[in-house]
C-alpha positions in Angstrom: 34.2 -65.6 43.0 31.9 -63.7 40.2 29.2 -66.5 41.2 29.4 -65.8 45.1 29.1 -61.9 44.3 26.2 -62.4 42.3 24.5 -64.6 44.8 25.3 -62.5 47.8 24.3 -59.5 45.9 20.4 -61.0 44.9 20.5 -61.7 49.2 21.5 -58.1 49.9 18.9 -56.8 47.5 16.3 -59.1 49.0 17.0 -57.8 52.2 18.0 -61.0 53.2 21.6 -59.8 54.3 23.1 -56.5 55.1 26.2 -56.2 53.1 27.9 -58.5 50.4 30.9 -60.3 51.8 32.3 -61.2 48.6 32.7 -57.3 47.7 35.6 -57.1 49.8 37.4 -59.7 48.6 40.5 -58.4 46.2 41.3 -61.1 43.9 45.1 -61.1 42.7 45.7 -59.9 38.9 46.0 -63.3 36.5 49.0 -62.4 34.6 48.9 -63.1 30.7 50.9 -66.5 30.2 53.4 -65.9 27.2 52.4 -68.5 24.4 55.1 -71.8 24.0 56.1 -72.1 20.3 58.4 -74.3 18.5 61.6 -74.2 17.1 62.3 -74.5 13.5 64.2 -77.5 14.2 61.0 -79.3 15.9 59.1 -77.8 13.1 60.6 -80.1 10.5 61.0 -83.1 13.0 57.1 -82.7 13.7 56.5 -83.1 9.5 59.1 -85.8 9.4 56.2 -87.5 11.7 53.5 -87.8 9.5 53.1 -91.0 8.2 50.7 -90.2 4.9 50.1 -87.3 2.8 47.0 -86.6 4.5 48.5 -86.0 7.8 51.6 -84.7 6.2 49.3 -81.8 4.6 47.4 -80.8 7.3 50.4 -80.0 9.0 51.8 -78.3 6.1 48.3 -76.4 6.2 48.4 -75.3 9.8 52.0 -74.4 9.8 52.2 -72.9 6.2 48.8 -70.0 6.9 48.2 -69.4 10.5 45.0 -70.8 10.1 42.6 -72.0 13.0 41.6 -75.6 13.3 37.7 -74.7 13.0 38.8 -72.9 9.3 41.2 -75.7 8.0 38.2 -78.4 8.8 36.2 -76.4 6.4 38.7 -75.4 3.6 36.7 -76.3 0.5 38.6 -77.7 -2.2 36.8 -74.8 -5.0 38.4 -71.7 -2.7 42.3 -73.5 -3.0 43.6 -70.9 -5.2 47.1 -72.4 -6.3 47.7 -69.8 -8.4 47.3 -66.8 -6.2 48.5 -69.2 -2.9 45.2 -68.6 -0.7 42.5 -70.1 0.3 39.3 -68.7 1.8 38.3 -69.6 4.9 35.4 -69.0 6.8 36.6 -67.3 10.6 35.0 -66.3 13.5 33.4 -63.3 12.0 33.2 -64.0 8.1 35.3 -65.5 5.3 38.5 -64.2 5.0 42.0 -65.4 3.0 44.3 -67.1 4.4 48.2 -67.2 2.2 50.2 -70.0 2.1 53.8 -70.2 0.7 55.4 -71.7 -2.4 56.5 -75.1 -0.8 53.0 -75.9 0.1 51.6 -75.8 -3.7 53.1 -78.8 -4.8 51.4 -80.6 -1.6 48.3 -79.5 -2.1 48.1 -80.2 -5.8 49.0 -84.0 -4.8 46.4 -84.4 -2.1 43.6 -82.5 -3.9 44.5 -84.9 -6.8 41.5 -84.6 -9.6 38.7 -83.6 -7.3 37.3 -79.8 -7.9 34.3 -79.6 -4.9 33.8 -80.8 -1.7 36.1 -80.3 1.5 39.6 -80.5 1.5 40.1 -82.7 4.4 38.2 -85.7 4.0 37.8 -89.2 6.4 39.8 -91.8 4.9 37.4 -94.4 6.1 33.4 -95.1 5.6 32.4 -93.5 8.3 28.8 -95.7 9.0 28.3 -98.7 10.8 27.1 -101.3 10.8 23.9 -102.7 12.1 23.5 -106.9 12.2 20.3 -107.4 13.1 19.4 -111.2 13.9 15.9 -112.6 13.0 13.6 -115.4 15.5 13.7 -117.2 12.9 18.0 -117.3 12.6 18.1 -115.0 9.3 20.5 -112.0 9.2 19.9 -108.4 7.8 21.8 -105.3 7.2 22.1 -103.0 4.9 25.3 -100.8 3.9 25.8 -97.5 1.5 27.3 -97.7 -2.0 27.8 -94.6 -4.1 26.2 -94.1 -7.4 28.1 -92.2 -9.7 24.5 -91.5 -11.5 23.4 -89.6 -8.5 26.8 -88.6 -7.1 26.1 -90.0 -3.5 25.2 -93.0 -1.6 22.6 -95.3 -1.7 21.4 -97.8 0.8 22.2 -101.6 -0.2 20.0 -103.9 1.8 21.7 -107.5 2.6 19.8 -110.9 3.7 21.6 -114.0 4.8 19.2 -117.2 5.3 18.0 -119.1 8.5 19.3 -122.3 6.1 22.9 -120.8 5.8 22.9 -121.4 10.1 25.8 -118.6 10.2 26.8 -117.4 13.6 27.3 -113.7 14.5 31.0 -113.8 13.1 30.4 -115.5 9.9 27.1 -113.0 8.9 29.8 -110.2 10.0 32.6 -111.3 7.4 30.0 -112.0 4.9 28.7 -108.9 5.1 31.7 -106.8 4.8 32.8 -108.7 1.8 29.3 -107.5 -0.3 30.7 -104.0 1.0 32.8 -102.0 -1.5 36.1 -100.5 -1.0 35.8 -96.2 -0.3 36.6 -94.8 -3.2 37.6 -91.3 -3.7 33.8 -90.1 -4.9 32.8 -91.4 -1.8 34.7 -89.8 0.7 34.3 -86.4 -1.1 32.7 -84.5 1.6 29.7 -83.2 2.4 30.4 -83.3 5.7 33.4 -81.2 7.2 35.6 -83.0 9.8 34.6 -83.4 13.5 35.1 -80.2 15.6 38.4 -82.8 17.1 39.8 -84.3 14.2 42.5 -82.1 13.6 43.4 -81.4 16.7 43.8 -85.2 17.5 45.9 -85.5 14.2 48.3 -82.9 14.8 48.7 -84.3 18.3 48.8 -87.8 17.2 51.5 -87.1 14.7 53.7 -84.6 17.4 53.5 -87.4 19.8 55.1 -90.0 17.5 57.5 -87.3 16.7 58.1 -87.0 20.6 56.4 -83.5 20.8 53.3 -82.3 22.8 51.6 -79.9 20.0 48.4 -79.2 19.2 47.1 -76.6 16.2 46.3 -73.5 18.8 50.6 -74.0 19.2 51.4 -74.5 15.1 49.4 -71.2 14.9 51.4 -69.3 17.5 54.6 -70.7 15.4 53.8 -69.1 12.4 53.1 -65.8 14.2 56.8 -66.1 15.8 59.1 -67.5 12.7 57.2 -64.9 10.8 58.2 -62.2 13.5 61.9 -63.6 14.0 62.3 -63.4 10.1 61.3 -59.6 10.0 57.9 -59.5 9.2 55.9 -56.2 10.0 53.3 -56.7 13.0 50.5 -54.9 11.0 50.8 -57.8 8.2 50.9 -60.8 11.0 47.7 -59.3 12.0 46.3 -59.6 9.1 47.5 -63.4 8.3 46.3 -64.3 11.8 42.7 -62.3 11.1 42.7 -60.6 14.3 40.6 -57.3 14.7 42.7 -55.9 16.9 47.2 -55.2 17.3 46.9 -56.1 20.8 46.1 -59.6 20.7 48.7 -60.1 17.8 51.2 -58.1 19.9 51.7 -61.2 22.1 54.0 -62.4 20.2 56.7 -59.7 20.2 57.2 -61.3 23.8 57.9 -64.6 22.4 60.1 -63.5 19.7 63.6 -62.6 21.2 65.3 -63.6 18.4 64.7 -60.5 16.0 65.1 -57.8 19.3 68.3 -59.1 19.9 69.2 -58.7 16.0 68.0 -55.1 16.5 69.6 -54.6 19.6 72.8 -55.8 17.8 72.4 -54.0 14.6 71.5 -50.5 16.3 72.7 -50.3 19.7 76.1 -48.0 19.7 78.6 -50.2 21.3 77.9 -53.0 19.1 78.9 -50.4 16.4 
């Protein structure tokens, strides 16, 4: 509708028409849609889904600080402050620190293991690939990366395989990834974030083998509501969730029916 104003408007201002039809058109008011959450319950069944540590703490993650998925793909391993329990992340307008609670030191001292730079969620796979290239003469050639501990990052190794050997496409191919080394963990410390969808495909992957439909907008809107429901003040949710303004943290004191019916109980005078 904002498009057909907008073009009946540049007719009616080139003289082209006399009066804007769209303009009279009252569109009906989109009501806010109250956010889903989950239960505690489905909280610990969606955990009991992950099926490594690195899932398992990425869950932990988005469940234990609020956080978005654009500032958990960037957590750096060097702002993990176990000590303090926060981490800084950098939000939509700035770094800021996200806290996390005692049950999620222990998991993040495991999965952080000895590194001290680089992201905190890694690939667990070499991400490149590979490129067999065959020769009119019947040679093979490729080339793969191998880290270098000298210069702390990888190098490109080139490989050959002879016209003489007469190896098809799937023996050059198993040849070739045996001369490839295993990643080890220098090599998959990141200088690269995660892709803007890796996390969201995790968390999704691991809530559907846990028979949920979740996603990390959903694990966010959790933490908001178990924090509500267990008496925290809305001021201090705001400040976890790093919103500028009460309003849009005020959403979920419609979700969380839980704590107004404890007040309800607790103060109303014929519950007395």
């Amino acid at each position: 509708m904002s498009a057909l104003r907008c073009f009946f408007d540049f007719l009616n201002m080139g003289s082209l028409i006399s009066w804007s039809p769209p303009r009279f058109v009252r569109l009906r008011r989109i009501r806010r849609a109250v956010p889903r959450v989950l239960t505690e319950k489905q909280i610990r069944l969606l955990l009991s889904g992950a099926r490594d540590l690195h899932e398992r703490t990425m869950i932990e993650v988005l469940y234990g600080t609020g956080a978005r998925a654009g500032e958990v793909r960037t957590m750096r391993v060097e702002d993990v402050d176990l000590e303090a329990r926060r981490i800084r992340v950098l939000g939509k307008r700035g770094y800021r620190y996200v806290l996390f609670p005692r049950a999620l030191t222990g998991i993040l001292r495991r999965y952080i293991g000895k590194r001290r730079s680089g992201y905190l969620f890694v690939c667990r796979s070499f991400p490149r690939r590979l490129h067999l290239i065959h020769d009119p003469d019947g040679s093979w050639r490729s080339y793969f990366y191998k880290y270098n501990p000298a210069m702390k990052r990888s190098v490109r190794v080139y490989w050959y395989a002879s016209r003489t050997e007469h190896l098809t496409y799937k023996q050059a191919l198993r040849r070739l990834k045996r001369r490839i080394p295993n990643p080890t963990p220098e090599m998959l410390i990141g200088r690269k974030p995660l892709g803007t969808t890796t996390v969201r495909y995790v968390v999704m992957r691991v809530g559907l083998k846990a028979g949920l439909h979740v996603n990390p907008q959903l694990i966010r809107h959790t933490f908001a509501t178990h924090l509500l429901d267990h008496g925290a003040d809305i001021r201090m949710i705001q400040k976890m969730l790093g919103h500028i303004s009460v309003s849009t943290t005020q959403t979920y004191t419609h979700v969380s029916m839980k704590q107004v019916q404890k007040v309800l109980d607790k103060c109303h005078p014929r519950n007395l």
